[in-house]
TIRO-2110 file (N, C-alpha, C; in Angstrom, 1 decimal):
// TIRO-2110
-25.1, 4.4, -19.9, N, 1, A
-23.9, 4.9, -20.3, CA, 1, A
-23.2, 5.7, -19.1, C, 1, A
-22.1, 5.4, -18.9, N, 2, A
-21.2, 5.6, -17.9, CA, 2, A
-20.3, 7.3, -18.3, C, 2, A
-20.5, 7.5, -17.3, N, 3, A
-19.2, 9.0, -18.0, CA, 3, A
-18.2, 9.2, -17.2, C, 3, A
-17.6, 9.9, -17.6, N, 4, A
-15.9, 10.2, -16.9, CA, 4, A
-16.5, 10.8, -15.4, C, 4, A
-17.3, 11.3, -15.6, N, 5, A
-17.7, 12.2, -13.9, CA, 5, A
-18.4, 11.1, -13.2, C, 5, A
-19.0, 10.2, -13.5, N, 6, A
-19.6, 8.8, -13.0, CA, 6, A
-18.7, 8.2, -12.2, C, 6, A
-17.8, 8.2, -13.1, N, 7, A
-16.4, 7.3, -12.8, CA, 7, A
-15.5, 7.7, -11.1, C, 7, A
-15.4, 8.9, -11.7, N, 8, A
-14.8, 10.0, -10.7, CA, 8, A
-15.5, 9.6, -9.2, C, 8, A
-17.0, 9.7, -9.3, N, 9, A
-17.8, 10.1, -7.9, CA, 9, A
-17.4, 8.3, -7.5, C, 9, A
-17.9, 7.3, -8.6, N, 10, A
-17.7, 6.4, -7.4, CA, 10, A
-16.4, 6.0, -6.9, C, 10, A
-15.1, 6.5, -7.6, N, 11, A
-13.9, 6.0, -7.2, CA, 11, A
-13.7, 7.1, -5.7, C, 11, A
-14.2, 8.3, -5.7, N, 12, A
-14.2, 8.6, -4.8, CA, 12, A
-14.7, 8.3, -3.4, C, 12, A
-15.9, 7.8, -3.9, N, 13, A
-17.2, 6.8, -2.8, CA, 13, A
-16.2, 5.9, -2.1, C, 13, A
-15.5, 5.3, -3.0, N, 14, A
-15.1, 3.9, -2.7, CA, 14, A
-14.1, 4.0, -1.5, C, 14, A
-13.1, 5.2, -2.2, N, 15, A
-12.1, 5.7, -1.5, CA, 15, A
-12.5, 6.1, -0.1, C, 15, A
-13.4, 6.9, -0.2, N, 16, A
-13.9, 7.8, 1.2, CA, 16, A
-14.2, 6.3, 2.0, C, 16, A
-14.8, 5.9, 1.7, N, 17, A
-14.9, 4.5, 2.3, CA, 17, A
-14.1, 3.4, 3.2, C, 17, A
-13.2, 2.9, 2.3, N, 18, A
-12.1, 2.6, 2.2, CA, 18, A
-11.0, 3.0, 3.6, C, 18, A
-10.9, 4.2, 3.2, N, 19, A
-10.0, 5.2, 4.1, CA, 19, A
-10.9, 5.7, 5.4, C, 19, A
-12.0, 6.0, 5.6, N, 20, A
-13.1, 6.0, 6.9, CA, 20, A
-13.2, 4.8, 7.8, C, 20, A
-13.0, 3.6, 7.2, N, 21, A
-12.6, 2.1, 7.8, CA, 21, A
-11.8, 2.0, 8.8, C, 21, A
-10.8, 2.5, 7.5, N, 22, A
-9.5, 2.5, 7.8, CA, 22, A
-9.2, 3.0, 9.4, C, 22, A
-9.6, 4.5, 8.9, N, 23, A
-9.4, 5.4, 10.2, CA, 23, A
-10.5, 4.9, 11.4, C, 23, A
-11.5, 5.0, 11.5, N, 24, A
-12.3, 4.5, 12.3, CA, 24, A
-11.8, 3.1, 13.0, C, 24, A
-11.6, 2.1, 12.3, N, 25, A
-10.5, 0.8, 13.0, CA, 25, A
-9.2, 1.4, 14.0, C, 25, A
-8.5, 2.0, 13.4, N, 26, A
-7.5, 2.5, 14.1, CA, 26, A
-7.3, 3.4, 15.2, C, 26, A
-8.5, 4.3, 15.5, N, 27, A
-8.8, 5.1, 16.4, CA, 27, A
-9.7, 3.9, 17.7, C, 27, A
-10.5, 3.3, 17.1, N, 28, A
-10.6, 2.4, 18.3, CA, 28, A
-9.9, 1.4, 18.7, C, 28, A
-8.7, 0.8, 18.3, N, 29, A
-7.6, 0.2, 18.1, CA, 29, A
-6.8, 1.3, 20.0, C, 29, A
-6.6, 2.3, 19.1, N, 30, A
-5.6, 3.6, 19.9, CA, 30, A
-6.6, 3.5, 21.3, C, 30, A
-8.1, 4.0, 21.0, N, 31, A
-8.9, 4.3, 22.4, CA, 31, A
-8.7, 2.8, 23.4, C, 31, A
-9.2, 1.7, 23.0, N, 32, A
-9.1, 0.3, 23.7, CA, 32, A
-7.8, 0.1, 23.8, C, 32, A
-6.7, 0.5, 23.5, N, 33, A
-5.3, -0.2, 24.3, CA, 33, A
-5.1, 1.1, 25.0, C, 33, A
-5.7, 2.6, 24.9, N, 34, A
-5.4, 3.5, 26.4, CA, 34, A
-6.6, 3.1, 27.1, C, 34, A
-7.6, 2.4, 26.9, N, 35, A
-8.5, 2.1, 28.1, CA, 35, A
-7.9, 0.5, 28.9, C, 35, A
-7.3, -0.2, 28.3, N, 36, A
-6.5, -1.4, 28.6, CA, 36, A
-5.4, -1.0, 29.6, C, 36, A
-4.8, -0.1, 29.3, N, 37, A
-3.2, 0.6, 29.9, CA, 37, A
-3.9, 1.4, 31.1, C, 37, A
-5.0, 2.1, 30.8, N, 38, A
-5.3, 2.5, 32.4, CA, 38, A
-6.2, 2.5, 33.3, C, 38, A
-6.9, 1.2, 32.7, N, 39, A
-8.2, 0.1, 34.0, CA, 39, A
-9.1, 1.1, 33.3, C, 39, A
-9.9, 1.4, 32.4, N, 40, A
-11.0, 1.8, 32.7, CA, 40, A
-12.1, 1.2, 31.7, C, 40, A
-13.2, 1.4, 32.7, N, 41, A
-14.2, 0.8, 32.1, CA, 41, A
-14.7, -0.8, 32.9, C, 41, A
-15.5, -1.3, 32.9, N, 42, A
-16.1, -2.2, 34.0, CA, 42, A
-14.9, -3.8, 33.1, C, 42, A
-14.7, -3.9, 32.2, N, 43, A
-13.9, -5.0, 31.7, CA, 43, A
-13.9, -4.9, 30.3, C, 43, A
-12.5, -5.8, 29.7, N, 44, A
-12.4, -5.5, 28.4, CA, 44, A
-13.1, -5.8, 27.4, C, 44, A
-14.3, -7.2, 27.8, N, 45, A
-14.7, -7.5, 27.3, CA, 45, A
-16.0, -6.3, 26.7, C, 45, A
-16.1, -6.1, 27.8, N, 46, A
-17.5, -4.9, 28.0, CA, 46, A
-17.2, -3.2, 27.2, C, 46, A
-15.5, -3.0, 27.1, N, 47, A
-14.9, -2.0, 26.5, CA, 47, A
-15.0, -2.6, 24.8, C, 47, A
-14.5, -3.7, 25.0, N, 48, A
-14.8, -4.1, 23.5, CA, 48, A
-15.9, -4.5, 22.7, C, 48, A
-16.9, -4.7, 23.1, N, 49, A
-18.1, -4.8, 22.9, CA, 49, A
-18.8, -3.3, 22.4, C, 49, A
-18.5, -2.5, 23.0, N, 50, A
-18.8, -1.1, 22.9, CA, 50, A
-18.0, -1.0, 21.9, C, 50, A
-16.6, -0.9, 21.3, N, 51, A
-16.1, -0.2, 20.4, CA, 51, A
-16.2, -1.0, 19.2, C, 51, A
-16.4, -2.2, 19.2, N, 52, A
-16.7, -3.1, 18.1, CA, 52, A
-18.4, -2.9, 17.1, C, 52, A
-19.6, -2.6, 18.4, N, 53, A
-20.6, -3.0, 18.0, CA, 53, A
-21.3, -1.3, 17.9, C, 53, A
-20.7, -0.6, 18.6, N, 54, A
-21.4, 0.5, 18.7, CA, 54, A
-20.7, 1.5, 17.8, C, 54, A
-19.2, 2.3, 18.2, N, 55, A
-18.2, 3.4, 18.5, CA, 55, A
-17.6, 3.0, 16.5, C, 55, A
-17.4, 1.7, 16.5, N, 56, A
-16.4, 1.7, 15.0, CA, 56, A
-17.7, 1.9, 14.1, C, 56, A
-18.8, 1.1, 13.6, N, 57, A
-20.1, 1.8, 13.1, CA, 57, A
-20.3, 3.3, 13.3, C, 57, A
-20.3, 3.5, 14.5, N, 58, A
-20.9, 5.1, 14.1, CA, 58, A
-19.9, 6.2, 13.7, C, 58, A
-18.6, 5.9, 14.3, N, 59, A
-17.4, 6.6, 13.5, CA, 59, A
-17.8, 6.3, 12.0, C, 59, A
-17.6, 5.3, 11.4, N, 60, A
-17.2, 4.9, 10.3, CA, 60, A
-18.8, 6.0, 9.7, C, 60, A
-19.6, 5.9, 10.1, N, 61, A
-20.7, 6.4, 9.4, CA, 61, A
-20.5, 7.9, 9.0, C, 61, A
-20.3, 8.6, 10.5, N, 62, A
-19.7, 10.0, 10.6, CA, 62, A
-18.2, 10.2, 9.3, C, 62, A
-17.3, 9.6, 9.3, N, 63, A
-16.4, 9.9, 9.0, CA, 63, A
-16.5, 9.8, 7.5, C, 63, A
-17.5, 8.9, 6.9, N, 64, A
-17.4, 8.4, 5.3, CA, 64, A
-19.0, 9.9, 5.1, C, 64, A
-19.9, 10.6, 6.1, N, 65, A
-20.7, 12.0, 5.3, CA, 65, A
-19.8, 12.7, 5.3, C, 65, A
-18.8, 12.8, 6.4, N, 66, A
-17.7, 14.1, 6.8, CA, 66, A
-16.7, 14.3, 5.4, C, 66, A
-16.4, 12.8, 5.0, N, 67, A
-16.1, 12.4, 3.3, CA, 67, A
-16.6, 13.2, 2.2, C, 67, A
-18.0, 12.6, 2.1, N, 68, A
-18.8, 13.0, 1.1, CA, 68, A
-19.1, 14.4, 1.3, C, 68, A
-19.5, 14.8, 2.6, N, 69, A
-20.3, 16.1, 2.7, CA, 69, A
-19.0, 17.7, 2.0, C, 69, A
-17.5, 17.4, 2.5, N, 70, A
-16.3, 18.0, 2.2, CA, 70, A
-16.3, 18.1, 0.7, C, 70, A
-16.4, 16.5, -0.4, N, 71, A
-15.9, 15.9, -1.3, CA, 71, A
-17.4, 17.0, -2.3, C, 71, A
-18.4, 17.3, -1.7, N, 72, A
-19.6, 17.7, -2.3, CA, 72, A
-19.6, 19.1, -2.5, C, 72, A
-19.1, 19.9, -1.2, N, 73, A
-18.8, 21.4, -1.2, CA, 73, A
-17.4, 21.4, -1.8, C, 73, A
-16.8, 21.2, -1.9, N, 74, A
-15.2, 21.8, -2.5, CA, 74, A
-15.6, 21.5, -4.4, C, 74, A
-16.5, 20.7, -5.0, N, 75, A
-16.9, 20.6, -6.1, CA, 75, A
-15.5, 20.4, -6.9, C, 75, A
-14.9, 21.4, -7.9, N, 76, A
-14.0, 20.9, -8.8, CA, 76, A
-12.7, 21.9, -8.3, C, 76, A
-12.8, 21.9, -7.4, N, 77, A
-11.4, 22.8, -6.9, CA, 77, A
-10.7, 21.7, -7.4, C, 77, A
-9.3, 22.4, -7.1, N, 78, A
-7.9, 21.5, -7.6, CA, 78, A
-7.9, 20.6, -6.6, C, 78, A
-7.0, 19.2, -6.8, N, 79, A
-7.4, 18.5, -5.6, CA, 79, A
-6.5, 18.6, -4.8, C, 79, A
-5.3, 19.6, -4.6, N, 80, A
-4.2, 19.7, -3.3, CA, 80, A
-5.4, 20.5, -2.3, C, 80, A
-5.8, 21.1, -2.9, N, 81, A
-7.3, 21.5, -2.0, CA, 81, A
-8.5, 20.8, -1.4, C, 81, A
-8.5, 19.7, -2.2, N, 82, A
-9.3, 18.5, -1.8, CA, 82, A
-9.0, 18.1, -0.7, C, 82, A
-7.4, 17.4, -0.8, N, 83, A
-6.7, 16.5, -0.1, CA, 83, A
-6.3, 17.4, 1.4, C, 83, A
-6.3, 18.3, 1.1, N, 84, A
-5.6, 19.4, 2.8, CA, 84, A
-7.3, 19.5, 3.4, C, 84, A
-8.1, 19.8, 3.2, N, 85, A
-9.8, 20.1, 3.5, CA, 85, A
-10.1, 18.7, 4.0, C, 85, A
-10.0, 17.6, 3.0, N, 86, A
-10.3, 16.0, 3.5, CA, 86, A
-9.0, 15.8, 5.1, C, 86, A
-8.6, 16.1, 4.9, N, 87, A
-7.5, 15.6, 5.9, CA, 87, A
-7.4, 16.8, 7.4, C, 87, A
-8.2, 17.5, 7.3, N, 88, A
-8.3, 18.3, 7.8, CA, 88, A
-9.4, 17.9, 8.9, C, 88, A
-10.4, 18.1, 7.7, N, 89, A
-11.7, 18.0, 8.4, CA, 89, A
-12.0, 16.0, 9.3, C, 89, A
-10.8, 15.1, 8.6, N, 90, A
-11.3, 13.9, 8.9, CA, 90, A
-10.5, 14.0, 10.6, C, 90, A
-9.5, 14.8, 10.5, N, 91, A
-8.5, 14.7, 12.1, CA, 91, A
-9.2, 15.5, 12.6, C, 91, A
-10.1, 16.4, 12.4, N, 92, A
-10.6, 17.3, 13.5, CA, 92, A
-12.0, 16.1, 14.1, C, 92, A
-12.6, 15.5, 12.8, N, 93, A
-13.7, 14.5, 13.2, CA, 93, A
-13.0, 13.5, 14.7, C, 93, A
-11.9, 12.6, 14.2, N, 94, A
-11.4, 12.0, 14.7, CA, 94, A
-10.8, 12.3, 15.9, C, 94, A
-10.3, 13.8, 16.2, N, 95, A
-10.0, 14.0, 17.6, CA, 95, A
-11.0, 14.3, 18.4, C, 95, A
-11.8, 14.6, 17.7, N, 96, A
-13.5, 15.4, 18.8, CA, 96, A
-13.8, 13.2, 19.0, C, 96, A
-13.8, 12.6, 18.6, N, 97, A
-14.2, 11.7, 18.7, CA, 97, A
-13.2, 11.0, 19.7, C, 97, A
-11.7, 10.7, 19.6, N, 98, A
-10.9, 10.4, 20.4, CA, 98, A
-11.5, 11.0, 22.1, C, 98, A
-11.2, 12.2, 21.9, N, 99, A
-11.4, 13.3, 23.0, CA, 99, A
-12.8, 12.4, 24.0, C, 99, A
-14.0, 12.7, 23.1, N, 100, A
-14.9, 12.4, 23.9, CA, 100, A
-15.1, 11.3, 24.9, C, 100, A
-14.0, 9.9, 24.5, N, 101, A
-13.9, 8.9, 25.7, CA, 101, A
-12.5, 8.4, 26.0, C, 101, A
-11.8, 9.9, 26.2, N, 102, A
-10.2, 9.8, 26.9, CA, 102, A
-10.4, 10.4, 27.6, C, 102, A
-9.2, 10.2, 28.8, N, 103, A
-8.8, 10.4, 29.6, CA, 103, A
-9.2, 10.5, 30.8, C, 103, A
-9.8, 9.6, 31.4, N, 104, A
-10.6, 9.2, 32.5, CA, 104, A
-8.8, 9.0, 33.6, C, 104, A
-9.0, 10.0, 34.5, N, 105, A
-8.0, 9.1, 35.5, CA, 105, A
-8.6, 8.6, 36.6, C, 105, A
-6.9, 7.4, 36.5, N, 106, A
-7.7, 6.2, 37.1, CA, 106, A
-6.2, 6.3, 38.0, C, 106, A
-5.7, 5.1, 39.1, N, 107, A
-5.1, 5.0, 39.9, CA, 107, A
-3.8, 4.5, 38.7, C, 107, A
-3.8, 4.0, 37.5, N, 108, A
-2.8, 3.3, 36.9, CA, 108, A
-2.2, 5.1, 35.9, C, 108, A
-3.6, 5.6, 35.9, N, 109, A
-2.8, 6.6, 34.8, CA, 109, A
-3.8, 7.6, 35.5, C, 109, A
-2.7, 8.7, 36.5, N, 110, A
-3.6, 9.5, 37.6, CA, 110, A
-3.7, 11.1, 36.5, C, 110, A
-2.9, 11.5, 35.3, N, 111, A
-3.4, 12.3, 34.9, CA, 111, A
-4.4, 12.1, 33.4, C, 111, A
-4.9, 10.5, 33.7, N, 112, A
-5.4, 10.1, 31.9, CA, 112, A
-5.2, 9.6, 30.7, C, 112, A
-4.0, 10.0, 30.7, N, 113, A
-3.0, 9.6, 29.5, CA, 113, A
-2.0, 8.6, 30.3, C, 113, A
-2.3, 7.5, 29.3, N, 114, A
-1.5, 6.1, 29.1, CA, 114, A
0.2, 6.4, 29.6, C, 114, A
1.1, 5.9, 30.4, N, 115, A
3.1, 6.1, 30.0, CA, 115, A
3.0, 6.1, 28.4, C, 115, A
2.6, 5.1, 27.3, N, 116, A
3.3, 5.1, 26.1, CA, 116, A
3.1, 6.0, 25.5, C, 116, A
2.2, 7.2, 25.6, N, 117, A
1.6, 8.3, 24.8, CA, 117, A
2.8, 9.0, 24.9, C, 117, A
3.4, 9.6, 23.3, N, 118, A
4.4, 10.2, 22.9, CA, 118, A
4.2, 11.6, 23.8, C, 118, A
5.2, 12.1, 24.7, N, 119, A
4.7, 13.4, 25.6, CA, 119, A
5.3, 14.4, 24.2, C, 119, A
5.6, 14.3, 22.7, N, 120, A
5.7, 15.2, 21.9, CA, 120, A
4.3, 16.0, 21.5, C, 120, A
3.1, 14.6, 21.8, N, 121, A
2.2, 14.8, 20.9, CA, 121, A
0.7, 15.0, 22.1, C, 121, A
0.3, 16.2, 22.1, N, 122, A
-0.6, 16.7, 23.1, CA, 122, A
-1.9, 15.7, 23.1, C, 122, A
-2.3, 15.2, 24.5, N, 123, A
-3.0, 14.3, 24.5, CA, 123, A
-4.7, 14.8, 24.1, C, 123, A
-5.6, 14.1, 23.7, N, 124, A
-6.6, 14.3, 23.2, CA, 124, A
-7.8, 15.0, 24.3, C, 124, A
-8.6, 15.8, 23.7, N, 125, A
-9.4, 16.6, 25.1, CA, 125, A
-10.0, 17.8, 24.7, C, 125, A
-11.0, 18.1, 25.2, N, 126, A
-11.5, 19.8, 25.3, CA, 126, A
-11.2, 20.7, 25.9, C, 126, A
END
């Protein structure tokens, strides 16, 4: 027998999932066209091989506990407090993760950051 809170956890599972994919795809998407735009790395094939086989897996792994582990402590808070804490905690995951394999300068991009990177939006880094 199934119950309403049953229901709840795996629609949440699904979701955390879902949206961890999501984000993880897109962040290596962002990293591999600024490592494309400014030569680095021994070739693309060898850049993509890494973010395919290695980098989107272990994101995605990280990002779907950082899910649950948030979705676990916040318990039955209201969920505008769910949703600010999940969104919070998933862009802090995601820029420590960005951060750690940007901005290598190279002769095409001497300070790191790609030309197309919006100069609104502060480039990724420690």
């Amino acid at each position: 027998m199934t119950t309403e809170s049953d229901n709840r956890r795996r629609l949440h599972g699904g979701l955390g999932a879902a949206v961890s994919l999501t984000l993880s795809l897109l962040t290596a998407l962002l990293l591999g066209r600024s490592w494309t735009t400014c030569d680095v790395g021994v070739n693309n094939a060898a850049n993509g091989s890494f973010l395919t086989l290695l980098f989107i897996p272990a994101l995605w792994t990280i990002l779907l506990l950082t899910w649950l582990a948030t979705g676990a402590l916040l318990g039955t808070r209201p969920r505008l407090l769910h949703a600010v804490a999940l969104t919070a905690t998933l862009l802090t995951v995601l820029w420590c993760a960005t951060s750690t394999f940007w901005g290598y300068p190279t002769p095409a991009c001497p300070n790191g950051t790609p030309p197309w990177w919006p100069s609104l939006l502060p480039t990724p880094g420690f």
